[in-house]
C-alpha positions in Angstrom: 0.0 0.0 0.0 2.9 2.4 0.3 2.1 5.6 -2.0 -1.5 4.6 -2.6 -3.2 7.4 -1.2 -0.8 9.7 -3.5 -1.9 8.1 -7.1 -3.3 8.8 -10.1 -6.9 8.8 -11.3 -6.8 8.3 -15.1 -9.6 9.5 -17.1 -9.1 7.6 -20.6 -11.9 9.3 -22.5 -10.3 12.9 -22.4 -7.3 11.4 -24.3 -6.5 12.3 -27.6 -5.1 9.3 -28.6 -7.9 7.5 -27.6 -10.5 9.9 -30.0 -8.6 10.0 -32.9 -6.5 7.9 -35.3 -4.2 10.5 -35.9 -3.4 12.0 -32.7 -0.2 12.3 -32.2 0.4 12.9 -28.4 2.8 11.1 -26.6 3.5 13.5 -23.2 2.6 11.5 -20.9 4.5 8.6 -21.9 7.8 10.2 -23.1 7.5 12.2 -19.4 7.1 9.3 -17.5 10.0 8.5 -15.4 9.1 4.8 -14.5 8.1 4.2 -18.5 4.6 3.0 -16.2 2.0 4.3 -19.3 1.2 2.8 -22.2 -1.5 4.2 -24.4 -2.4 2.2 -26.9 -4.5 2.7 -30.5 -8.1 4.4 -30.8 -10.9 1.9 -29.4 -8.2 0.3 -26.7 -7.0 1.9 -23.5 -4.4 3.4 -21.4 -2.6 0.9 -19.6 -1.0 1.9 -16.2 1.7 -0.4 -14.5 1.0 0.3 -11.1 3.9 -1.8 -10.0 6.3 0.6 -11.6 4.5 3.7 -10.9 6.1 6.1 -8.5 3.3 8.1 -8.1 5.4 11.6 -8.6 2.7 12.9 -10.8 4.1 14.3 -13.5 1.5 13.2 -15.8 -0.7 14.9 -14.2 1.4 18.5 -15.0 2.1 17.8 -18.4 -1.4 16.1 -19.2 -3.2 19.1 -21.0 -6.4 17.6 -21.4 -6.4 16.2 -17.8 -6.4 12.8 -18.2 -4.6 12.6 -15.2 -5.8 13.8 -11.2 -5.0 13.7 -8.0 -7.0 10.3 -6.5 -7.3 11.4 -3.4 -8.4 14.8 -3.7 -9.7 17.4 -6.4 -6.9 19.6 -7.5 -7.9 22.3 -6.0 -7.5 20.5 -2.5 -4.7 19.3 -3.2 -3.1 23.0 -4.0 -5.0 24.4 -1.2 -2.7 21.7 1.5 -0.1 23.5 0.3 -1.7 27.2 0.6 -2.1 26.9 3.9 1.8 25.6 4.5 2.7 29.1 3.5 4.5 31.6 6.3 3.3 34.9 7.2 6.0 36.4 6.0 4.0 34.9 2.3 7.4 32.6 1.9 5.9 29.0 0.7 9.0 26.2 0.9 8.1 23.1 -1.6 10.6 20.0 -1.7 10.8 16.6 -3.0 11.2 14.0 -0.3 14.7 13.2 -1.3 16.0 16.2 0.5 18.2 15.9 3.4 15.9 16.5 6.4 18.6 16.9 8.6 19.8 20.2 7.2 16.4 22.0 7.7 15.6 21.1 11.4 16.4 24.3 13.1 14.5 25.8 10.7 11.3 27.4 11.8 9.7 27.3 8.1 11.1 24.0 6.7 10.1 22.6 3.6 6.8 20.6 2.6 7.6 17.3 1.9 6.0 16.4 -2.0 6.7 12.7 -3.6 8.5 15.3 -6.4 8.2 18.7 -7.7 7.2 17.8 -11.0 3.9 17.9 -11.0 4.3 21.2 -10.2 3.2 23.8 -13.5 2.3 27.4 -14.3 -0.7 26.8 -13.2 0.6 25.4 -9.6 3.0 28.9 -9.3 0.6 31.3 -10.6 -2.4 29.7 -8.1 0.2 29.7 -4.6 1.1 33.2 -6.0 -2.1 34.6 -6.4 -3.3 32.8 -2.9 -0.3 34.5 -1.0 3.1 33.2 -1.7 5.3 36.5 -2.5 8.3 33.9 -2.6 8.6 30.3 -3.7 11.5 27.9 -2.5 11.8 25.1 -5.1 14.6 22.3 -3.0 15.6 19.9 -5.7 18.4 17.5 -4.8 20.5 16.1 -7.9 17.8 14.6 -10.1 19.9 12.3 -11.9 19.8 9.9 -8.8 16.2 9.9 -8.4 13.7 7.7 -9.5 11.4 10.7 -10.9 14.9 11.9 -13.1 12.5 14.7 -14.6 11.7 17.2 -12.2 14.0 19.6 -12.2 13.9 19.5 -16.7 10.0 20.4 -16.2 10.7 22.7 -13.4 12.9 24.7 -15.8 10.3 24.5 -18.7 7.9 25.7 -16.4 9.8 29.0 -15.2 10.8 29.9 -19.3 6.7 30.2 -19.4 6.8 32.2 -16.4 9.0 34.4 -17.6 7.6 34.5 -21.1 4.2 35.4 -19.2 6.1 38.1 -17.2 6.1 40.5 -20.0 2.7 40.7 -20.5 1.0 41.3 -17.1 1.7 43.9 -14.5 1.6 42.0 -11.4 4.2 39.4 -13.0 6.5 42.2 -14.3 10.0 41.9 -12.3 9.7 38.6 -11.4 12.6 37.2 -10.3 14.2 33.8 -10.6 17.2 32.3 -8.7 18.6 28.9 -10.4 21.2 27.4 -8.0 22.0 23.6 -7.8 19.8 22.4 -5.2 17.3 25.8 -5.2 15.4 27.1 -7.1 13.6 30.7 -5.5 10.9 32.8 -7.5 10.3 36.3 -6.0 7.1 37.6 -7.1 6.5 41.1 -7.1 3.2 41.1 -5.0 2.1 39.8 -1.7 -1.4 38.9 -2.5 -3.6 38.1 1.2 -3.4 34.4 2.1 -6.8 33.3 2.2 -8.4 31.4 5.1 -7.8 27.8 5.6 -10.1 25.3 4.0 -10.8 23.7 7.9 -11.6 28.0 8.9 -13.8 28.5 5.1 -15.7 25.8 6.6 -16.4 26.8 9.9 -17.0 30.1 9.1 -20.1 28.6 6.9 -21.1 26.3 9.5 -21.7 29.6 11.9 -23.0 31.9 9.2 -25.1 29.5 7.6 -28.6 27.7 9.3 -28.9 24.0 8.1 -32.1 22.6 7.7 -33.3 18.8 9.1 -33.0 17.4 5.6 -29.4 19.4 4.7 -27.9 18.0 8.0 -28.8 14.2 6.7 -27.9 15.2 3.4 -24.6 16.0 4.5 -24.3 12.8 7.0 -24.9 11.1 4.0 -22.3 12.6 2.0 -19.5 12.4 4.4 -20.2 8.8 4.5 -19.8 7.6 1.1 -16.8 10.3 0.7 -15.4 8.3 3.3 -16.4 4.8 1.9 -15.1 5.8 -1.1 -11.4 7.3 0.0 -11.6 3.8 2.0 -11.7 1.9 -1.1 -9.4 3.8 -3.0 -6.2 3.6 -0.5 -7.1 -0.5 -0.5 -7.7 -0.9 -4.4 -5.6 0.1 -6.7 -7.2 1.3 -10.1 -8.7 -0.9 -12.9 -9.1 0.5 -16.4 -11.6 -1.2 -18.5 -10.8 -2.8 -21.4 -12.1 -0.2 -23.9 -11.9 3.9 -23.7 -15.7 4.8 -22.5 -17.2 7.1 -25.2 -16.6 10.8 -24.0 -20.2 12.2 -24.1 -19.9 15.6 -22.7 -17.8 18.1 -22.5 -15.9 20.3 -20.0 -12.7 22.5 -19.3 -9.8 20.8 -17.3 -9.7 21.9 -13.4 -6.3 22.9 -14.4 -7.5 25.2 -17.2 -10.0 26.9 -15.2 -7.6 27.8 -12.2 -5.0 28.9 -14.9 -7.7 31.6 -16.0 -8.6 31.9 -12.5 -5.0 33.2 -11.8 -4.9 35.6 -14.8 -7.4 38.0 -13.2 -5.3 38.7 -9.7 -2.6 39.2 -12.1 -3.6 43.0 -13.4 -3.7 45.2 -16.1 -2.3 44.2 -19.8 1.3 45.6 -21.0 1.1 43.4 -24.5 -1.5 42.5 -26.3 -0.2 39.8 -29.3 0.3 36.6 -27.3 2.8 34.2 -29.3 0.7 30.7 -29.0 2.0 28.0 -27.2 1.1 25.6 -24.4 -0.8 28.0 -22.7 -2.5 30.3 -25.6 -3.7 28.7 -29.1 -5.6 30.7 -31.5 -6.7 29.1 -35.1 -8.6 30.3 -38.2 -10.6 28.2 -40.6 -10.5 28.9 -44.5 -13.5 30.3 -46.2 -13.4 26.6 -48.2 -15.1 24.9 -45.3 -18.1 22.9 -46.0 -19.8 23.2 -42.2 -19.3 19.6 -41.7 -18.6 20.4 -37.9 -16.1 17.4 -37.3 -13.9 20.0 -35.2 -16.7 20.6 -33.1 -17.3 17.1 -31.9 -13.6 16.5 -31.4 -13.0 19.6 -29.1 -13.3 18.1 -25.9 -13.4 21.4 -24.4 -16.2 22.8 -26.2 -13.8 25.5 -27.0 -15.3 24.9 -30.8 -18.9 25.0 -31.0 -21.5 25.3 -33.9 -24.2 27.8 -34.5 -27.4 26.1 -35.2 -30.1 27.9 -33.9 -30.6 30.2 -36.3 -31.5 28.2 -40.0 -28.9 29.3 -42.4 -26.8 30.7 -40.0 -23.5 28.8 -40.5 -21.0 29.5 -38.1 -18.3 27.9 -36.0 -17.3 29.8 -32.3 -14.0 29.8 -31.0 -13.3 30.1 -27.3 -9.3 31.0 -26.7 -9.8 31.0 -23.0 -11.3 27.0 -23.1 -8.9 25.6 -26.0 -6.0 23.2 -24.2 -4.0 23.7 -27.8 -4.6 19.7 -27.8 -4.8 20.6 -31.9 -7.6 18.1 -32.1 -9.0 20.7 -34.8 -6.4 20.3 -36.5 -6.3 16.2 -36.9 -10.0 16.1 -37.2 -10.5 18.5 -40.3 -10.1 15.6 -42.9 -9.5 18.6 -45.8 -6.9 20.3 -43.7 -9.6 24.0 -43.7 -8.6 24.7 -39.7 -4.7 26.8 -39.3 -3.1 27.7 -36.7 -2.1 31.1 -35.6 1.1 32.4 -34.9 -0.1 34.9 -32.0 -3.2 35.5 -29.9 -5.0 39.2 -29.2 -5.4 38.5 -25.5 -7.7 41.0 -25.3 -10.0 38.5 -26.8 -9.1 35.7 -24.5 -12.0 36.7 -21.7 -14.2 39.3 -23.6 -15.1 37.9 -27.1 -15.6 34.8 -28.9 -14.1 34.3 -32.1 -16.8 34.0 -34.9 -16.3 31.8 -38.2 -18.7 32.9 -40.7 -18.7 29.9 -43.3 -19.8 30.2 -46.9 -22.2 27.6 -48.3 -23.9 27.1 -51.3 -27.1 27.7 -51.5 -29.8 24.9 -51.9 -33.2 24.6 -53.7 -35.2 24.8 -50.1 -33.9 28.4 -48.8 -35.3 26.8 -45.1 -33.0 23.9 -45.6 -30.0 23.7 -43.2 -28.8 20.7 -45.6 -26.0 21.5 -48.2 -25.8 20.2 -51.3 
């Protein structure tokens, strides 16, 4: 049982490569460090050797669709834990547990203990900024004799974002990052206020808030099965089914939605053109599309959607501020009608959605949404 209550829930229907043929994502298995996931052909599954895993959850950072999650916890918990770790002097210390405890025990603020700091993103840094860490204390003993040998690689990719996403927001602007050996400290230019505690959020609602005779069983209830359930997930591990379930609906990523969350602490706008990237896609489709809305149904995000309400009316949204940049637009347009952008207007990101007017050809029934 040792590490089960850190692992992975795996969500195989949010996977590209499990949609599409011709998806060509790999991150999760090129970024495992115990070469644990195998994801296999469309119609098959993603196979996890649980035996091998060592739960350091870096799929779950590099995963943009969000595959991967924290089992114990929603993500949001499990970056909240680590809120409340930081000081009062809005200092947050984060280390992998391979550190040397020994050199940190006079310390009054020593390091939280993570199984490694690879699943740490932008997303992660930008959330325990905007929530009250003015610094952040990366410890990251030598890599190269660890079992997760990728943290400190994905670390680094993760701070050339930062600083790419430095220029264009004022409360980012003269960020500062210190790269030593064993440390790595980002000084934010802000000290946001800490919020309260998740235990003090919910006692303040308990003594603000009445609770009826059926609420009070309600929640009994709950707390029960949460519990049966956290039971059997510590004692169990995880069994895929054979074949990807069919993804029906469609929804952001946590991880997406706190990213966005964190924007709007982060101030006004110094730049305006966005080059895309993991963060920020932006696409255009060719006035040669025939409205077959593929792209729609492949967007797991919904960051693609089609106009229909209105008879004649043939258009195709685009959302920047739900696309993942999982280019599933891309592979799913079989005539190749969907390009992507070099930059983004982020004044668009929150404020408008992108509209695709599409020409068609005009049938014999003017009432007719059918194209010849």
């Amino acid at each position: 049982l040792v590490g089960m209550a850190q692992s992975v829930s795996v969500h195989p229907e949010r996977c590209t490569r499990m949609c599409h043929k011709s998806a060509t994502c790999n991150l999760c298995e090129t970024n495992c460090p115990a070469n644990a996931i195998k994801v296999g052909a469309v119609g098959s599954n993603i196979q996890v050797d649980w035996d091998k895993c060592s739960y350091c959850g870096i799929c779950v950072n590099i995963c943009p669709t969000g595959v991967y999650g924290i089992r114990e916890k929603s993500h949001t918990s499990f970056l909240n834990s680590y809120v409340d770790k930081i000081s009062e002097d809005h200092i947050l210390n984060l280390s992998c547990k391979k550190i040397d405890k020994t050199a940190f025990a006079k310390d009054t603020n020593p390091p939280v203990l993570m199984e490694c700091l690879g699943i740490i993103g932008l997303t992660e840094l930008l959330y325990f900024y905007t929530r009250g860490a003015k610094e952040i204390h990366l410890h990251l003993p030598s890599c190269r004799d660890c079992v997760n040998k990728y943290g400190k690689e994905i670390i680094e990719d993760v701070l050339e974002e930062l600083k790419k996403l430095s220029e264009y927001f004022e409360h980012l602007q003269g960020t500062e990052i210190i790269n030593s050996d064993e440390c790595i400290i980002i000084k934010f230019p802000v000290a946001f206020e800490k919020p309260a505690s998740e235990e003090a959020q919910k006692e303040e609602a308990k003594n603000n808030e009445s609770v009826s005779r059926r609420e009070m069983f309600n929640l009994l209830r709950k707390n029960a099965t949460d519990t049966a359930v956290r039971s059997a997930v510590l004692l169990t591990p995880q069994n895929l089914p054979d074949k990807t379930p069919f993804r029906k609906t469609k929804d952001v990523p946590i991880k997406r939605r706190l990213f966005l969350d964190c924007l709007t602490y982060l101030g006004k706008l110094l730049k305006t053109e966005m080059p895309v990237g993991p963060y920020f896609y932006n696409m255009s489709i060719t006035d040669d599309c025939k409205y077959c809305k593929i792209c729609t149904r492949f967007c797991h995000s919904g960051a693609l959607s089609a106009d229909d309400e209105v008879v004649g009316n043939y258009t195709i949204n685009f959302n920047a501020s739900m696309c993942t940049s999982c280019g599933m637009c891309k592979v799913s347009c079989y005539h190749k009608y969907i390009k992507s952008e070099r930059t983004l207007d982020m004044r668009t990101l929150f404020d408008n959605t992108v509209l695709y007017k599409v020409p068609v050809e005009e049938t014999s029934d003017p009432e007719s949404p059918i194209m010849e």
